[in-house]
C-alpha positions as CSV (number, residue, x, y, z in Angstrom):
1,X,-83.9,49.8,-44.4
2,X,-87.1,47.8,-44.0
3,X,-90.2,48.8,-41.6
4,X,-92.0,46.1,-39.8
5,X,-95.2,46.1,-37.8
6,X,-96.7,44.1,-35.7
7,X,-100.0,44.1,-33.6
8,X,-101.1,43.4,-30.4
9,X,-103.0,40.0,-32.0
10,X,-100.0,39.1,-33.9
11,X,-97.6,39.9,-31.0
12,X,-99.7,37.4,-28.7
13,X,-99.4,34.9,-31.2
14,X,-95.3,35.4,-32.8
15,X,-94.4,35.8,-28.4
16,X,-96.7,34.4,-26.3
17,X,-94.2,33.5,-23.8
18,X,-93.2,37.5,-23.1
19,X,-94.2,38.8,-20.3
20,X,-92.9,42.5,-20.7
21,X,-91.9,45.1,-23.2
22,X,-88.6,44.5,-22.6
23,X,-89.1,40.9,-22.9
24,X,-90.5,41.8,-26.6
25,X,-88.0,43.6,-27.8
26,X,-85.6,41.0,-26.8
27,X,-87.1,38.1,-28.8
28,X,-87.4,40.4,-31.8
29,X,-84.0,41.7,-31.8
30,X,-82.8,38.4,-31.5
31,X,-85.5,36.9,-34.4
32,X,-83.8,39.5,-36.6
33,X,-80.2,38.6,-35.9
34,X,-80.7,34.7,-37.3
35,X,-81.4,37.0,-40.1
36,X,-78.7,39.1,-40.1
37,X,-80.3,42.0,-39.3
38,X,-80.0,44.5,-36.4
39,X,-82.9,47.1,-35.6
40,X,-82.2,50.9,-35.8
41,X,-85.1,51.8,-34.4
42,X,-88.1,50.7,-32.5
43,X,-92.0,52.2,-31.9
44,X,-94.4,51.2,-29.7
45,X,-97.3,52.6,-30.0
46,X,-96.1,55.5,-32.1
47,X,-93.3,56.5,-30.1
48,X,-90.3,56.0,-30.4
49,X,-88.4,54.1,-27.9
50,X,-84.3,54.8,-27.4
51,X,-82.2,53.4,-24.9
52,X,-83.2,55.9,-21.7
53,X,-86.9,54.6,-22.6
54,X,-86.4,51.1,-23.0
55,X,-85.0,50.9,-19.5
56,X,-87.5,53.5,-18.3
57,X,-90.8,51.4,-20.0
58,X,-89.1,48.0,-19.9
59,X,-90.8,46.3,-17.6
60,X,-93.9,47.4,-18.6
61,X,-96.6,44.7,-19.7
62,X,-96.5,43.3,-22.9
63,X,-100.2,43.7,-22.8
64,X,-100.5,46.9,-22.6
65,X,-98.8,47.0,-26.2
66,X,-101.1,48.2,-29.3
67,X,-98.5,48.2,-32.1
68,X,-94.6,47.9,-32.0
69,X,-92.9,49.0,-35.6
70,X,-89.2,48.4,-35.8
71,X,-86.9,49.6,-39.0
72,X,-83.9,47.0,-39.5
73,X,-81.2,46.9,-42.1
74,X,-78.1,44.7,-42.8
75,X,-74.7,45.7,-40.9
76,X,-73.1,46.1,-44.4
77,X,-75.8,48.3,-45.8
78,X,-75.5,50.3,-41.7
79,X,-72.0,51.1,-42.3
80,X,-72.2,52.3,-46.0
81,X,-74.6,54.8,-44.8
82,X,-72.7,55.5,-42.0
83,X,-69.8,56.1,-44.4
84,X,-71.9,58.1,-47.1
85,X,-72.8,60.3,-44.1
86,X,-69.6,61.6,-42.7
87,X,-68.4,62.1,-46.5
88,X,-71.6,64.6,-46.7
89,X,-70.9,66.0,-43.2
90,X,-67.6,66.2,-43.7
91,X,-67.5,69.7,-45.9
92,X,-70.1,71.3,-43.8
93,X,-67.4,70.8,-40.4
94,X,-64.2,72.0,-42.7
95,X,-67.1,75.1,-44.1
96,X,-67.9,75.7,-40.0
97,X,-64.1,75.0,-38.8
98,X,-63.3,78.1,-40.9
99,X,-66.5,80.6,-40.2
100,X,-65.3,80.0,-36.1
101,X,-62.0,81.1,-36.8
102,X,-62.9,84.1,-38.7
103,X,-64.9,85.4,-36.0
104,X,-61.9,84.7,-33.6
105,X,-60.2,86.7,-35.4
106,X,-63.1,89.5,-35.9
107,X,-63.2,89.4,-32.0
108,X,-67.1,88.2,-32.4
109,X,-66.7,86.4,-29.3
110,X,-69.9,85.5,-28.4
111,X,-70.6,84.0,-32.2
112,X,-67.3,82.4,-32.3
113,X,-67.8,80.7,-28.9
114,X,-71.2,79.1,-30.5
115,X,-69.4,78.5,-33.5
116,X,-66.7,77.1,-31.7
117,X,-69.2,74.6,-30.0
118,X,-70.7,73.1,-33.4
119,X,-67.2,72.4,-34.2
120,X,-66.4,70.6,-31.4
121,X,-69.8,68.7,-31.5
122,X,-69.5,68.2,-34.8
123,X,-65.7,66.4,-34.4
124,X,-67.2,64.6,-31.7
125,X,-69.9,62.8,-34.1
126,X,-67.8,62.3,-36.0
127,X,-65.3,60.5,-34.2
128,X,-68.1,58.3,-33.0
129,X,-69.6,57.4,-36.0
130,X,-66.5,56.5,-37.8
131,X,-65.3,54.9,-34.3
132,X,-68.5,52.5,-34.4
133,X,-68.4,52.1,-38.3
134,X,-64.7,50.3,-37.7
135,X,-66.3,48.2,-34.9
136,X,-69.4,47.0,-37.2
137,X,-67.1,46.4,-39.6
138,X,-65.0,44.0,-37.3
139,X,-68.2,42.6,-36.2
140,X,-69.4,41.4,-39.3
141,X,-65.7,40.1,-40.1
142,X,-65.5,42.9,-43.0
143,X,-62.6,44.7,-41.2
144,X,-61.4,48.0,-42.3
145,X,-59.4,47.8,-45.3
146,X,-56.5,50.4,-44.3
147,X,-56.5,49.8,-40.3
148,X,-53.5,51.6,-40.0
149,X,-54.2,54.7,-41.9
150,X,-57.7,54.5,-40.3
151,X,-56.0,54.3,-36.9
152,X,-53.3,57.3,-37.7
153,X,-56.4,59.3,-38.9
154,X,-58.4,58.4,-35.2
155,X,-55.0,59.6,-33.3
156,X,-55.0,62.7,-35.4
157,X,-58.6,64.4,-34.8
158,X,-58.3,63.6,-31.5
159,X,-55.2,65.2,-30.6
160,X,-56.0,68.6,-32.7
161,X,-59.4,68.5,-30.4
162,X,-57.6,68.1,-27.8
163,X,-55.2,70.9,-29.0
164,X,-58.4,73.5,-29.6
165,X,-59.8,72.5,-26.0
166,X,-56.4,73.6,-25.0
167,X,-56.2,76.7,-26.7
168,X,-59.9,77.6,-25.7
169,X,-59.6,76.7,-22.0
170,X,-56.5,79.4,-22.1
171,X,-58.0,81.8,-23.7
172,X,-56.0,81.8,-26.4
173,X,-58.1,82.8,-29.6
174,X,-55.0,83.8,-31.7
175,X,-54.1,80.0,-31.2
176,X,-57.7,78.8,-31.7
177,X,-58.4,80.5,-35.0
178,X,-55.2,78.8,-36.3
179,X,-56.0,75.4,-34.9
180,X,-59.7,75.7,-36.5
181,X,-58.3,76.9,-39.8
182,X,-55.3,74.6,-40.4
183,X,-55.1,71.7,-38.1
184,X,-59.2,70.7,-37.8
185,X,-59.6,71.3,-41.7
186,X,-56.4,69.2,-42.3
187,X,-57.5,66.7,-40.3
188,X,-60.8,66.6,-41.6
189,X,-58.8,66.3,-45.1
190,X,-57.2,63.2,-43.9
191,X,-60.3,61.7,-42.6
192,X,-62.0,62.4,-46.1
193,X,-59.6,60.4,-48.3
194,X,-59.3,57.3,-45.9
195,X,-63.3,57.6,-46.0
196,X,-63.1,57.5,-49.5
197,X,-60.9,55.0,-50.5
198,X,-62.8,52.5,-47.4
199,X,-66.2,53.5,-50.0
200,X,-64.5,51.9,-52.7
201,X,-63.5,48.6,-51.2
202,X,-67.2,48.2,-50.4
């Protein structure tokens, strides 16, 4: 991950022709793409600037711009990170999959209903990350290695979520428990060695 900065002389002089911050953030997103790099994230400034604020300061002036800082990387070096993540992240879900159904079963509701919810956010990043690391992947024509393993693994954790939404929406905390302490963790397992043998093909 590199940091560049640029200011508002330097901007003048690399875009002169944009008009808006919008504009700006265009021409250096697309500078950095001839060189194969895409920008994680973007300060103008000193803020940071997601998507909501883009659109919601995008058609401010480009004049009103002190200082824009923006941290790229390469789309290989994106998804190893990305991978390295959810194999650190991974534990912690199976460690919090477990503590939820142990207060299930300790009739804690009110913990295991916040428990409960980490889990399910915690499935749900998941699931994205690993969902956008196969479509950089594909992007940069470095596929996955093991698409159909990787697929069966997608079609698994979302069908035991679906199962524990299930369970939870009838009340059914018996059924819960088990879901969070065998199917989410075996899931989980599944996702960990296809993870791991995609890290070594890279």
């Amino acid at each position: 991950m590199t940091m560049s900065t640029w200011d508002k002389t330097e901007l003048g002089q690399l875009f002169p022709q944009c008009q808006t911050l919008k504009d700006v953030i265009a021409s250096i997103e697309t500078a950095f793409s001839k060189k194969g790099e895409v920008i994680c994230e973007i300060h103008v400034n000193g803020m940071l600037i997601d998507e909501e604020g883009e659109k919601k300061f995008g058609e401010s002036s480009a004049t009103e711009i002190e200082t824009i800082s923006v941290r790229s990387n390469r789309p290989d070096s994106l998804i190893r990170d990305a991978i390295e993540s959810t194999l650190v992240f991974i534990p912690d879900l199976e460690r919090a999959s477990l503590s939820a159904a142990e207060k299930y079963r300790s009739s804690d509701l009110q913990a295991a209903q916040k428990s409960f919810n980490e889990v399910l956010e915690g499935c749900q990043w998941l699931f994205d990350t690993l969902m956008h690391v196969r479509g950089a992947a594909s992007g940069i024509d470095q596929p996955i290695s093991q698409a159909e393993r990787w697929y069966e693994a997608e079609k698994l954790i979302g069908r035991v979520v679906k199962e524990l939404s299930g369970a939870y929406g009838n009340s059914d905390y018996v059924l819960v428990a088990d879901v969070l302490e065998y199917e989410v963790t075996g899931a989980l397992a599944v996702w960990r060695e296809v993870i791991e043998s995609e890290k070594l093909k890279r």
